[in-house]
py3Dmol code that shows the C-alpha trace and the ligand (Angstrom):
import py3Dmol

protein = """\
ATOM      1  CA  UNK A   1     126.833  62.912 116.523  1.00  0.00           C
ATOM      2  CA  UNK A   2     123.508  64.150 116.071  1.00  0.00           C
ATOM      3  CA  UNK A   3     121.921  63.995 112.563  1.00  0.00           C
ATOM      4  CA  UNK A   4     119.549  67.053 111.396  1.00  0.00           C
ATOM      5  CA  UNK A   5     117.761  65.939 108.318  1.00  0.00           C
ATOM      6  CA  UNK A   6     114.893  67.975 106.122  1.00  0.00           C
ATOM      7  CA  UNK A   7     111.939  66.228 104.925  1.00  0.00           C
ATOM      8  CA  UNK A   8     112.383  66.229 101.184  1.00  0.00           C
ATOM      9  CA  UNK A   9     108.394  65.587 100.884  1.00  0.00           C
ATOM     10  CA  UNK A  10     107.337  68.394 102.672  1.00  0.00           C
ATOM     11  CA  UNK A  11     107.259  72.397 101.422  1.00  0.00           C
ATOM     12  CA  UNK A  12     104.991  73.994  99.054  1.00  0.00           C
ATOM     13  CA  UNK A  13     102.290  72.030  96.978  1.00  0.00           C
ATOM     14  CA  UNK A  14     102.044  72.919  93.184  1.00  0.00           C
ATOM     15  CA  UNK A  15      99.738  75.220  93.653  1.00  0.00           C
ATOM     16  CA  UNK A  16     101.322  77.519  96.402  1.00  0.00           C
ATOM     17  CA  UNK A  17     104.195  77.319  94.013  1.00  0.00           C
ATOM     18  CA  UNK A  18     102.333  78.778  91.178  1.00  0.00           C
ATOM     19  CA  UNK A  19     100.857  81.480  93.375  1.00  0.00           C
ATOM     20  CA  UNK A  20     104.102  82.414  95.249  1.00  0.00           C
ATOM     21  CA  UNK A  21     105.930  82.202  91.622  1.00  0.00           C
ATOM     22  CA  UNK A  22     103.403  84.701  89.735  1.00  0.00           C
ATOM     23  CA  UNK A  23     103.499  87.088  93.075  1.00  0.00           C
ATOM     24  CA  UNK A  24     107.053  87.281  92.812  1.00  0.00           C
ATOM     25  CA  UNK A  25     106.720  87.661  88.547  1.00  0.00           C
ATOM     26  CA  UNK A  26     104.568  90.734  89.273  1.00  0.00           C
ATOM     27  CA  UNK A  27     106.012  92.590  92.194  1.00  0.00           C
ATOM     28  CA  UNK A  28     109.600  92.079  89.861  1.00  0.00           C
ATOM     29  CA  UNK A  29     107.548  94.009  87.132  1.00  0.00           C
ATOM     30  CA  UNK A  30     105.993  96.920  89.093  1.00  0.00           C
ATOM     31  CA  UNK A  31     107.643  96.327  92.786  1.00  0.00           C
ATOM     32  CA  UNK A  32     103.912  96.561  94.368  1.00  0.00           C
ATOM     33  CA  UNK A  33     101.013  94.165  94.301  1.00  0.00           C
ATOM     34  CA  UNK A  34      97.765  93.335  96.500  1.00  0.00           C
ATOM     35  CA  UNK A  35      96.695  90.112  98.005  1.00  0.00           C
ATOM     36  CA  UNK A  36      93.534  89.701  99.028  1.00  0.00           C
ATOM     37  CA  UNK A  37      94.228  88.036 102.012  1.00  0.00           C
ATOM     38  CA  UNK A  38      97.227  86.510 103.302  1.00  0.00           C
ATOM     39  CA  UNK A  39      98.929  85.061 100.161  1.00  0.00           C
ATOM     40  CA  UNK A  40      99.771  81.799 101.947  1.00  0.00           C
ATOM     41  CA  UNK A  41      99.101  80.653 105.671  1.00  0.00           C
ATOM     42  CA  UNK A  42     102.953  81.153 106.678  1.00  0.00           C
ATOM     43  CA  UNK A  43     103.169  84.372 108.481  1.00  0.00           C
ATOM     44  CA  UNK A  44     106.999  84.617 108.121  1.00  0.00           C
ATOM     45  CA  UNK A  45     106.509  84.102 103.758  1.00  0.00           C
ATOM     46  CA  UNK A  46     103.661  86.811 104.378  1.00  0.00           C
ATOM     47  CA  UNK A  47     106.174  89.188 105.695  1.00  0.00           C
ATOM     48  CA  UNK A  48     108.871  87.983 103.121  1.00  0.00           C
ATOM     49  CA  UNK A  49     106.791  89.033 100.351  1.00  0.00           C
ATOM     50  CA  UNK A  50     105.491  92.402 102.208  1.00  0.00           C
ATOM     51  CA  UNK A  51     109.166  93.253 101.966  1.00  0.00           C
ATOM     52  CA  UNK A  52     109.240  92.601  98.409  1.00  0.00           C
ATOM     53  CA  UNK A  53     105.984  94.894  97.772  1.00  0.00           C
ATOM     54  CA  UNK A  54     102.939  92.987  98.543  1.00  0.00           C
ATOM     55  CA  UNK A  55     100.089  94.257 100.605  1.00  0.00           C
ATOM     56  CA  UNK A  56      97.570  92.349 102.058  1.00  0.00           C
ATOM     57  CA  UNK A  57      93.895  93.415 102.029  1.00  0.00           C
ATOM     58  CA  UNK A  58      90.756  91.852 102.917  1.00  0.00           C
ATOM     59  CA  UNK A  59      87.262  92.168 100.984  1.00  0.00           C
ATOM     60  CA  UNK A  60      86.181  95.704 102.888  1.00  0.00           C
ATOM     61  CA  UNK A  61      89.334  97.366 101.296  1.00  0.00           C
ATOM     62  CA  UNK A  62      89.221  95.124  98.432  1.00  0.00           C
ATOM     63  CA  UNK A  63      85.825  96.669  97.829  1.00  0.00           C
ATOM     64  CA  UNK A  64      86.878 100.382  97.996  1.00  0.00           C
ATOM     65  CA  UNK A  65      89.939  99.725  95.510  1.00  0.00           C
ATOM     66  CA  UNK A  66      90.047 101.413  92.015  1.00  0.00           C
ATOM     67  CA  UNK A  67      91.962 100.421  88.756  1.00  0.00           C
ATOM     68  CA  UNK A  68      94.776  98.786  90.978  1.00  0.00           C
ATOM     69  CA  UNK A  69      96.063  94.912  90.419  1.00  0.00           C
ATOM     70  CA  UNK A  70      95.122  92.515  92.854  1.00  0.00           C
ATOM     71  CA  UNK A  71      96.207  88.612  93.501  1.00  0.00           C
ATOM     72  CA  UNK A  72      93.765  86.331  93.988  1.00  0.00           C
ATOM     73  CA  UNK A  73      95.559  83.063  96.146  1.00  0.00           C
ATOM     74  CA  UNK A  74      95.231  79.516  95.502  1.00  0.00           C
ATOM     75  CA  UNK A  75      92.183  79.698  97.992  1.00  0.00           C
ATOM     76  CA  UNK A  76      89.856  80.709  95.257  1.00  0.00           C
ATOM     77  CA  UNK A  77      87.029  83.156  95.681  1.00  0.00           C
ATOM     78  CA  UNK A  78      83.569  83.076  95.084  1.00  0.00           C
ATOM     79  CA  UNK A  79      81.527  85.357  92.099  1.00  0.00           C
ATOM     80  CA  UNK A  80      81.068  88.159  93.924  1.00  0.00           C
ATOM     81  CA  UNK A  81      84.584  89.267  94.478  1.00  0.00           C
ATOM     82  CA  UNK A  82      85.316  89.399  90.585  1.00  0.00           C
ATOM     83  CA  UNK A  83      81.857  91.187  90.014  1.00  0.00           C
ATOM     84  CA  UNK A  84      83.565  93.693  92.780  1.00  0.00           C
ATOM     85  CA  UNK A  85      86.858  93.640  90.766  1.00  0.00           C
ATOM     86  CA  UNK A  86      84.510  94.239  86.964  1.00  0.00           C
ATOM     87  CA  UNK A  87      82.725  97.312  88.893  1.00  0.00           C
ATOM     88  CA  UNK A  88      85.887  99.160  90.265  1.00  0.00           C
ATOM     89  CA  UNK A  89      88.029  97.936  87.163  1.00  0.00           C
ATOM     90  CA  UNK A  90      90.234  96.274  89.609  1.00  0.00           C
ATOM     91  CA  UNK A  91      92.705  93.554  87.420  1.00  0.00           C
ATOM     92  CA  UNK A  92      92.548  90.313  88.569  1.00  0.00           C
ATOM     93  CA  UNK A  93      95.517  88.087  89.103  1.00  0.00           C
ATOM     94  CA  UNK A  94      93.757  85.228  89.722  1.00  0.00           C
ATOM     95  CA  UNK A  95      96.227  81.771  91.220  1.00  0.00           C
ATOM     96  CA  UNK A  96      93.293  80.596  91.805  1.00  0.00           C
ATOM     97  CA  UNK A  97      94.893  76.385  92.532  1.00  0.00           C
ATOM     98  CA  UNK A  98      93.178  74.326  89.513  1.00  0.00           C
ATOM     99  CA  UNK A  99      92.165  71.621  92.129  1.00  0.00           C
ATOM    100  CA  UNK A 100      89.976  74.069  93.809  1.00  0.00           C
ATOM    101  CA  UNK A 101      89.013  76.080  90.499  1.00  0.00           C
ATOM    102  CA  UNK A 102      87.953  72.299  89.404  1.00  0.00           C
ATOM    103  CA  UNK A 103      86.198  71.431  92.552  1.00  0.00           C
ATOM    104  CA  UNK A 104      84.429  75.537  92.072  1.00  0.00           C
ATOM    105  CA  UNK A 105      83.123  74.618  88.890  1.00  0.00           C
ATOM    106  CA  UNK A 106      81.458  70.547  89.670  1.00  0.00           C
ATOM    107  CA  UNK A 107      79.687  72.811  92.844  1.00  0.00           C
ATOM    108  CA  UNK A 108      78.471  75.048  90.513  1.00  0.00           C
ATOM    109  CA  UNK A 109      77.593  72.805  88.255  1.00  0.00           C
ATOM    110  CA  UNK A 110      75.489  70.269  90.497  1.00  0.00           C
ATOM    111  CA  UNK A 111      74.034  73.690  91.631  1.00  0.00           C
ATOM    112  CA  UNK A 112      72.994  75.030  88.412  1.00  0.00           C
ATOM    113  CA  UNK A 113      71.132  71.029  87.839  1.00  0.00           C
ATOM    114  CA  UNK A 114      69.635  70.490  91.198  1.00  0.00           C
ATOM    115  CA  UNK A 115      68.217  74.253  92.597  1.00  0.00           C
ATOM    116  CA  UNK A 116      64.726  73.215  91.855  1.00  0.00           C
ATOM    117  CA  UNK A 117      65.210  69.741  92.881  1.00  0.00           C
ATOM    118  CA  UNK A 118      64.954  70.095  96.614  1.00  0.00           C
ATOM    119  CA  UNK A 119      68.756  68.717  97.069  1.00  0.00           C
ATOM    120  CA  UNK A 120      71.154  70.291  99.616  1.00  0.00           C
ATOM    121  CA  UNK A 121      74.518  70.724  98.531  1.00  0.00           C
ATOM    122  CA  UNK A 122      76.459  70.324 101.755  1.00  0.00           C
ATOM    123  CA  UNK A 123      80.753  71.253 102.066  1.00  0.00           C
ATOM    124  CA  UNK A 124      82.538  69.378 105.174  1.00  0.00           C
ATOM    125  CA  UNK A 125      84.531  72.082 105.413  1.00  0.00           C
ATOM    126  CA  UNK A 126      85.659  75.100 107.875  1.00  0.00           C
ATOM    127  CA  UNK A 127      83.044  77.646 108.568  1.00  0.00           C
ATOM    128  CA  UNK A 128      84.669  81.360 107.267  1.00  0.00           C
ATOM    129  CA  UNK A 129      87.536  79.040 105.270  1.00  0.00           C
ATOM    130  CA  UNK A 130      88.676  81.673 102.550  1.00  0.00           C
ATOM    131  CA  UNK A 131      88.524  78.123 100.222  1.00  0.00           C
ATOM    132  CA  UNK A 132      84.985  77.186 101.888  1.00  0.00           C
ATOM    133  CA  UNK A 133      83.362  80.971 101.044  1.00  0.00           C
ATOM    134  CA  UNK A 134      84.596  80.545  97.674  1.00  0.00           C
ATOM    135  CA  UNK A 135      83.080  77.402  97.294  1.00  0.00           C
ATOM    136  CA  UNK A 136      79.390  78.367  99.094  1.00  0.00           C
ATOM    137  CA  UNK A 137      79.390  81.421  96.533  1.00  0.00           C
ATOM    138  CA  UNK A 138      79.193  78.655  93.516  1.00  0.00           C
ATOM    139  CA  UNK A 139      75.856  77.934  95.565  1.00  0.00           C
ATOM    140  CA  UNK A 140      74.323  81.769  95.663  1.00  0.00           C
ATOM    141  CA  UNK A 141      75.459  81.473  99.259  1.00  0.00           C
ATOM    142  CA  UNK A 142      72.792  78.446  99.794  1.00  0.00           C
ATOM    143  CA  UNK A 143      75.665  74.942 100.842  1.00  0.00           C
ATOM    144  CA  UNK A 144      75.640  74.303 104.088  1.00  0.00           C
ATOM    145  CA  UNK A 145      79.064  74.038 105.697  1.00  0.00           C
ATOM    146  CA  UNK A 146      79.793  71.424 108.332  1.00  0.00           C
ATOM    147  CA  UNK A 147      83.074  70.547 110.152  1.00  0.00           C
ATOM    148  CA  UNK A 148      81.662  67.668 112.442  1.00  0.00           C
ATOM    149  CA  UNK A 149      79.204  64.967 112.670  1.00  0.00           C
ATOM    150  CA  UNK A 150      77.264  67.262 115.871  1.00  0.00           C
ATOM    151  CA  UNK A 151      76.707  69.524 112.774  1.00  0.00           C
ATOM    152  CA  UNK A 152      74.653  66.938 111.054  1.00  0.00           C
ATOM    153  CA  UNK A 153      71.419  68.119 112.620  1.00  0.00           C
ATOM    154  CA  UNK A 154      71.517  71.180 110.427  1.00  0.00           C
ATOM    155  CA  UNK A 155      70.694  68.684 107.370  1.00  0.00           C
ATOM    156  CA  UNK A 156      67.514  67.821 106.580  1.00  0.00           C
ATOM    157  CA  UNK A 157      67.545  63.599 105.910  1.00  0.00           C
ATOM    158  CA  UNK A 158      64.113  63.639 103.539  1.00  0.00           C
ATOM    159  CA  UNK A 159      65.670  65.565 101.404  1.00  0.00           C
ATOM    160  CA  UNK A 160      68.468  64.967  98.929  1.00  0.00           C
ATOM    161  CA  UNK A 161      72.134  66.007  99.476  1.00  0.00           C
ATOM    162  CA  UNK A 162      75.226  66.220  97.919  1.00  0.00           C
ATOM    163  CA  UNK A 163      78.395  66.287  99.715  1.00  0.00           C
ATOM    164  CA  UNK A 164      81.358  67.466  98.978  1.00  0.00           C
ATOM    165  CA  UNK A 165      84.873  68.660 100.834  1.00  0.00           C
ATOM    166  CA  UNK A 166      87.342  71.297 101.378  1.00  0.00           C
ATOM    167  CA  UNK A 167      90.321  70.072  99.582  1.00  0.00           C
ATOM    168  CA  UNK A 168      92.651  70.499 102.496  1.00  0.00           C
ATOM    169  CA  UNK A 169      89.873  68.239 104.821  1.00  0.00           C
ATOM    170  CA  UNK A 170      91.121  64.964 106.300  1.00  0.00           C
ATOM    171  CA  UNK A 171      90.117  61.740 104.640  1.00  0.00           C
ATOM    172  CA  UNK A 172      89.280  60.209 107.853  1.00  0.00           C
ATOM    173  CA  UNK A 173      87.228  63.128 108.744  1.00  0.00           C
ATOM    174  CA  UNK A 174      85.757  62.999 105.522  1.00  0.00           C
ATOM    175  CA  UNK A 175      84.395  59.475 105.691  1.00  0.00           C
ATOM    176  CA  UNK A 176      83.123  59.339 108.694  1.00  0.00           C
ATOM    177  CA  UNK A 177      80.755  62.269 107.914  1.00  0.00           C
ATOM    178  CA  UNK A 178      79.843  60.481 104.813  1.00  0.00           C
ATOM    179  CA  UNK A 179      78.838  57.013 106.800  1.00  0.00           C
ATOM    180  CA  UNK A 180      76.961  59.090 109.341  1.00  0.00           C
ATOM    181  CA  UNK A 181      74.682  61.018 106.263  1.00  0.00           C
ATOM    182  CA  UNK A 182      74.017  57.541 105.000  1.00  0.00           C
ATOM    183  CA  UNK A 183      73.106  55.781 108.063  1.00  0.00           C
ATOM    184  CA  UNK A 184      70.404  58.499 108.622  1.00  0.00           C
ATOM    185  CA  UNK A 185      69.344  59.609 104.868  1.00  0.00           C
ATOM    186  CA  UNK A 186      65.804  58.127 104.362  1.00  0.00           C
ATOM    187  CA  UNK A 187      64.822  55.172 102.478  1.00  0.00           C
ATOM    188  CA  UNK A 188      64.635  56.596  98.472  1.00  0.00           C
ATOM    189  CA  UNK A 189      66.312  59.618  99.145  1.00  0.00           C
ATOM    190  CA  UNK A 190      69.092  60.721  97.125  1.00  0.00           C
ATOM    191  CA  UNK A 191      72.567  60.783  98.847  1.00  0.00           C
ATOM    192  CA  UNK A 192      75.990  61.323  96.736  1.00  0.00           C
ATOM    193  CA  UNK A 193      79.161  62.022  97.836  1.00  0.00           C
ATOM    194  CA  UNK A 194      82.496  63.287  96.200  1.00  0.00           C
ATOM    195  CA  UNK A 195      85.558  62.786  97.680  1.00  0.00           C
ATOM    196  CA  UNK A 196      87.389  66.249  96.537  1.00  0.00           C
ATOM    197  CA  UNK A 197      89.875  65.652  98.972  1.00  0.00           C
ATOM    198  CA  UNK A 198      93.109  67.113  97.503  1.00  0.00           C
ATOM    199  CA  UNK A 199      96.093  64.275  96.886  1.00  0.00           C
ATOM    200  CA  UNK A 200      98.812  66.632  97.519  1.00  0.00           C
ATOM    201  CA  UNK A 201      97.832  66.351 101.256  1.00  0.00           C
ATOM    202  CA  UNK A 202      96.713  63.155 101.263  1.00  0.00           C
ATOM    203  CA  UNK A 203      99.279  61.384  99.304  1.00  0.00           C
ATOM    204  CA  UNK A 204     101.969  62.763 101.725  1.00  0.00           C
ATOM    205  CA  UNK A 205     100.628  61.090 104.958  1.00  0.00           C
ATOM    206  CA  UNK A 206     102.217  57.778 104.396  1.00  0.00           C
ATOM    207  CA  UNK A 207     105.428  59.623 103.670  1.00  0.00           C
ATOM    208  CA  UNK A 208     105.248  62.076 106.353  1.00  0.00           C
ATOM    209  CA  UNK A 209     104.517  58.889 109.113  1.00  0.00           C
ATOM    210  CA  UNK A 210     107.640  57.342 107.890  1.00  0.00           C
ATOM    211  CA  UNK A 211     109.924  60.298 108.510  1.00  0.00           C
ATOM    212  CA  UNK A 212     108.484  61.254 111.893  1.00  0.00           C
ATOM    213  CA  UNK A 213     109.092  57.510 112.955  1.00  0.00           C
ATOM    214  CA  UNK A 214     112.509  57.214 111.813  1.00  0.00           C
ATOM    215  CA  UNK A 215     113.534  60.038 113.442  1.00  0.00           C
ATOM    216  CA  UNK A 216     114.107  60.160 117.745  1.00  0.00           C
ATOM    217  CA  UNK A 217     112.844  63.952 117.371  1.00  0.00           C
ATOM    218  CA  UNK A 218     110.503  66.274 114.795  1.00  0.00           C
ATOM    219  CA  UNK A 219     110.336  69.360 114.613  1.00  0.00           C
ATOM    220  CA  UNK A 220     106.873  70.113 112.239  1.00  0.00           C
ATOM    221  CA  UNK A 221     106.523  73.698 110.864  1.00  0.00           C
ATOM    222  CA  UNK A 222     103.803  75.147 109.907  1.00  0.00           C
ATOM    223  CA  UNK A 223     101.667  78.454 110.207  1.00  0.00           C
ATOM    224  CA  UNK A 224      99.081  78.103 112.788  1.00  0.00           C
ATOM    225  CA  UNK A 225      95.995  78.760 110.229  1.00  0.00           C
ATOM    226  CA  UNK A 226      97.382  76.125 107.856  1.00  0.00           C
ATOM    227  CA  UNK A 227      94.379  73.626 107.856  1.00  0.00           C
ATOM    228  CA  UNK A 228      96.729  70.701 106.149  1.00  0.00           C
ATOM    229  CA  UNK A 229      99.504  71.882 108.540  1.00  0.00           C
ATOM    230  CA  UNK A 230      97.175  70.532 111.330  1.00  0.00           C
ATOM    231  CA  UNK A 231      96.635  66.888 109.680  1.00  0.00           C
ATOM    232  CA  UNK A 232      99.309  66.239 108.609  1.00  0.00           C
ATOM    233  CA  UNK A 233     100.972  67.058 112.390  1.00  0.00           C
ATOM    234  CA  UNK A 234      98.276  64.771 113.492  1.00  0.00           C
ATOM    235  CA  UNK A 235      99.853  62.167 111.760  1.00  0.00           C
ATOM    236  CA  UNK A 236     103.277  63.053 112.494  1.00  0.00           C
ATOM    237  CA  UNK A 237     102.196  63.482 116.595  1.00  0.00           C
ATOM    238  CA  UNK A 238     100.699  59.724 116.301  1.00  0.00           C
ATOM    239  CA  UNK A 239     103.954  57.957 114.554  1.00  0.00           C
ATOM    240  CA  UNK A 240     106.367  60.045 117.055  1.00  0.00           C
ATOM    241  CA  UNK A 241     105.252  61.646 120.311  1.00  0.00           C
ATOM    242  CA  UNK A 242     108.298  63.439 120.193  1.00  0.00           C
ATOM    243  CA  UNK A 243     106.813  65.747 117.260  1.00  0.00           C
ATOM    244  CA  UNK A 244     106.872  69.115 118.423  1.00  0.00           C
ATOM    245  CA  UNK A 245     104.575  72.034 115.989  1.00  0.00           C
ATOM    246  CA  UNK A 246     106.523  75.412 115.471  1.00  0.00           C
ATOM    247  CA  UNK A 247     105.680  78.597 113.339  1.00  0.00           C
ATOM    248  CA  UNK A 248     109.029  79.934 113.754  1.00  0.00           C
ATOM    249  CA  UNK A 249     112.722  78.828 114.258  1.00  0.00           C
ATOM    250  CA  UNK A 250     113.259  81.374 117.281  1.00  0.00           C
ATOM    251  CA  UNK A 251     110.881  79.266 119.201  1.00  0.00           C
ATOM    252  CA  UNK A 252     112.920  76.274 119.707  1.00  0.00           C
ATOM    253  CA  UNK A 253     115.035  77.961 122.920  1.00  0.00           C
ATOM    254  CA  UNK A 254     116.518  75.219 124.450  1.00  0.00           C
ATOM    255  CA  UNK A 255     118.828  72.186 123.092  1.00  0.00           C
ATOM    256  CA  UNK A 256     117.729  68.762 122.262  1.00  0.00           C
ATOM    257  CA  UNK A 257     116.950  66.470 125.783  1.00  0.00           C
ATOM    258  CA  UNK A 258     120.246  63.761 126.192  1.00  0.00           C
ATOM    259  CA  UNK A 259     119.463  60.559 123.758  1.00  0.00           C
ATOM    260  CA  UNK A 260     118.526  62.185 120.484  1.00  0.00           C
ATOM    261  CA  UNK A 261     120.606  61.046 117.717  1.00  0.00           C
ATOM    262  CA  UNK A 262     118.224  61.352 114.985  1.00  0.00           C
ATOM    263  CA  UNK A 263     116.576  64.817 114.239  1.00  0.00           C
ATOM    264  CA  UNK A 264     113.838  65.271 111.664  1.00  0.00           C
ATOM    265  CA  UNK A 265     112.285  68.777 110.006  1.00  0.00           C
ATOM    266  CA  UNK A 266     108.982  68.651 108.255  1.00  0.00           C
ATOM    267  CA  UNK A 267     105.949  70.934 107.098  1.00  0.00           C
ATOM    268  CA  UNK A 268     102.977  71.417 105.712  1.00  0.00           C
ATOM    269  CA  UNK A 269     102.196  72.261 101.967  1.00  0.00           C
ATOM    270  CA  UNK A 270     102.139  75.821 103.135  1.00  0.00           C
ATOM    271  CA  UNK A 271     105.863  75.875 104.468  1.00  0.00           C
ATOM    272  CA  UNK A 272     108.783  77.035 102.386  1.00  0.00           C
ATOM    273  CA  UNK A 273     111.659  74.959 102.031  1.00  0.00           C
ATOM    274  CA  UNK A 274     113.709  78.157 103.052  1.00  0.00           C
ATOM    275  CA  UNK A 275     112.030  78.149 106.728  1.00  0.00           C
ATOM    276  CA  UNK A 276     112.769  74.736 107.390  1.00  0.00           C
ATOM    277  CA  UNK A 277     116.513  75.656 106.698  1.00  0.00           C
ATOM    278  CA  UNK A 278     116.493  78.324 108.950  1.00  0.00           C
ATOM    279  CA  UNK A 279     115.032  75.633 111.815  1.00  0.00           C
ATOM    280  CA  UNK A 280     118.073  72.718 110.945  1.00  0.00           C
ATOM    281  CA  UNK A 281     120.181  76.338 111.421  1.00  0.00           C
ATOM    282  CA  UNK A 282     118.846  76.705 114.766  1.00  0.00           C
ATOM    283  CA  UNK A 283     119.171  72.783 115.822  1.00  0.00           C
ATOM    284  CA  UNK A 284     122.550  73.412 114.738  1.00  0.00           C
ATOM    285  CA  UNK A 285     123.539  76.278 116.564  1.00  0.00           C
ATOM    286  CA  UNK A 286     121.834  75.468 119.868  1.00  0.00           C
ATOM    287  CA  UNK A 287     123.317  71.478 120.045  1.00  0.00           C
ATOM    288  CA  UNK A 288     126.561  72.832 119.051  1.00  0.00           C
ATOM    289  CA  UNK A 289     126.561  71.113 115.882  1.00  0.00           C
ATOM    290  CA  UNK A 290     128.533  72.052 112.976  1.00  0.00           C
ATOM    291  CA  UNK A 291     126.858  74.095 109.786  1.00  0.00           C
ATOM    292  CA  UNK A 292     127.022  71.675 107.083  1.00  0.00           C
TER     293      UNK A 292
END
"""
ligand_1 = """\
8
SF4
S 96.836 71.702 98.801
Fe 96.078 70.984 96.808
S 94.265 72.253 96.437
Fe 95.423 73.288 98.020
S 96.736 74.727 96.903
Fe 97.922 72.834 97.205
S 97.601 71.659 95.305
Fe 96.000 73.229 95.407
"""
view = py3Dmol.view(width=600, height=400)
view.addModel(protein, "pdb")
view.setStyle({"model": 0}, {"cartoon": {"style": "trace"}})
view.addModel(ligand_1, "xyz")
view.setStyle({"model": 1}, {"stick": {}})
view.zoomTo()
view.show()
């Protein structure tokens, strides 16, 4: 018989647990609640919570609200948005993850030391990233964001940088940007990198390898914006071809090809537990399987 089975390592990090927990605190106390942006990057949560009372907004009609409450998500966001929220005596909620609020503050700090030194600060990082702006507006808008090493030739190698990451960025990724600064940084110029890679992604790639290659068949689930969603598929896709990304249960139409015994659910840190029930659910009821 075939055997569903639900990664226990995968679902929500700590700190999309604190920010869907306090959401669901406040729209229990008043039954309505703004996120600027989407809360977490998992449509079908998104809509869960609109349900429940919260309404999504981005900066334009964050910046016409008055004395209303607004959540800010584990993303983190830069200065200006709480200057915005001062001005229009907007309440913060602020989830702001304490890995990122952290990572915020070192920026701003090596900032604050190095403006009139010449350095650059540079973030390896997605361009427009709600975590990335947040992190450039530690710099007065000055870091320079790059994603790949063909982005390199927007640094200037005489002059000192600092580099640091997105926390949702993939090691790998990570250091082979750093090798390539170093190979072309100048002799005597300052080059120091910080490896502000979160652990909550990268601590779950060994695990997540060894359930996509212990199973015949994965399904991984994840919302298509989710940048750890997309690494840690990566791995899954390289220790089981047969790992198949989905956003949604209801697109999984057709039964399981003849041989698969062994069935495996996963997800990113951005995928409730709660969705990847519903997909076991659907293996179920489209192999003919029983519920439990
Ligand atoms: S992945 Fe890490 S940095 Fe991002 S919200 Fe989760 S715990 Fe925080």
């Amino acid at each position: 018989m075939i055997q569903v089975e639900i990664d226990k390592g995968s679902g929500f990090c700590f700190g999309v647990v604190n920010t869907i927990r306090i959401a669901e605190r406040e729209l229990g106390n008043t039954g309505t609640l703004y996120s600027l942006g989407d809360i977490v990057h998992n449509s079908l949560e998104v809509e869960r919570l609109k349900k429940a009372g919260l309404q999504t907004i981005n900066h334009d009609e964050f910046s016409t609200l008055k004395d209303k409450r607004v959540l800010l998500r584990a993303h983190g966001e830069p200065p200006s948005t709480y200057r915005t929220a001062a001005e229009n005596r907007v309440t913060i909620i602020d989830t702001t993850c304490p890995v990122v609020l952290r990572l915020q503050q070192k920026i701003h700090k090596c900032y604050r030391e190095t403006r009139d030194k010449n350095m650059q600060l540079v973030i390896y990082g997605k361009e427009g990233h709600a975590e990335v702006n947040g992190l450039v507006g530690q710099t007065d808008g000055t870091a320079i964001v790059i994603e790949k090493t063909e982005d390199l030739g927007r640094l200037d190698f005489t002059r000192g940088i600092m580099l640091f990451s997105q926390t949702t960025k993939s090691l790998d990724g990570f250091r082979e940007i750093e090798e390539a600064i170093r190979q072309r940084t100048a002799p005597g110029v300052t080059f120091q990198s910080f490896d502000t890679i979160c652990r909550q992604v990268v601590n779950r790639l060994p695990g997540i390898k060894a359930f996509a290659s212990s199973h015949d068949w994965v399904y991984f689930v994840a919302g298509k914006k989710s940048s750890n969603g997309k690494i840690l598929f990566e791995e899954c896709r390289k220790a089981n071809p047969n790992a198949v990304f989905i956003s949604a249960a209801d697109e999984i139409v057709t039964p399981l090809p003849p041989g698969v015994q062994r069935v495996g659910v996963c997800g990113a840190t951005s995928t409730p537990k709660w969705q990847m029930e519903e997909v076991a659910i659907r293996i179920k009821t489209l192999n003919n399987l029983p519920p439990a």
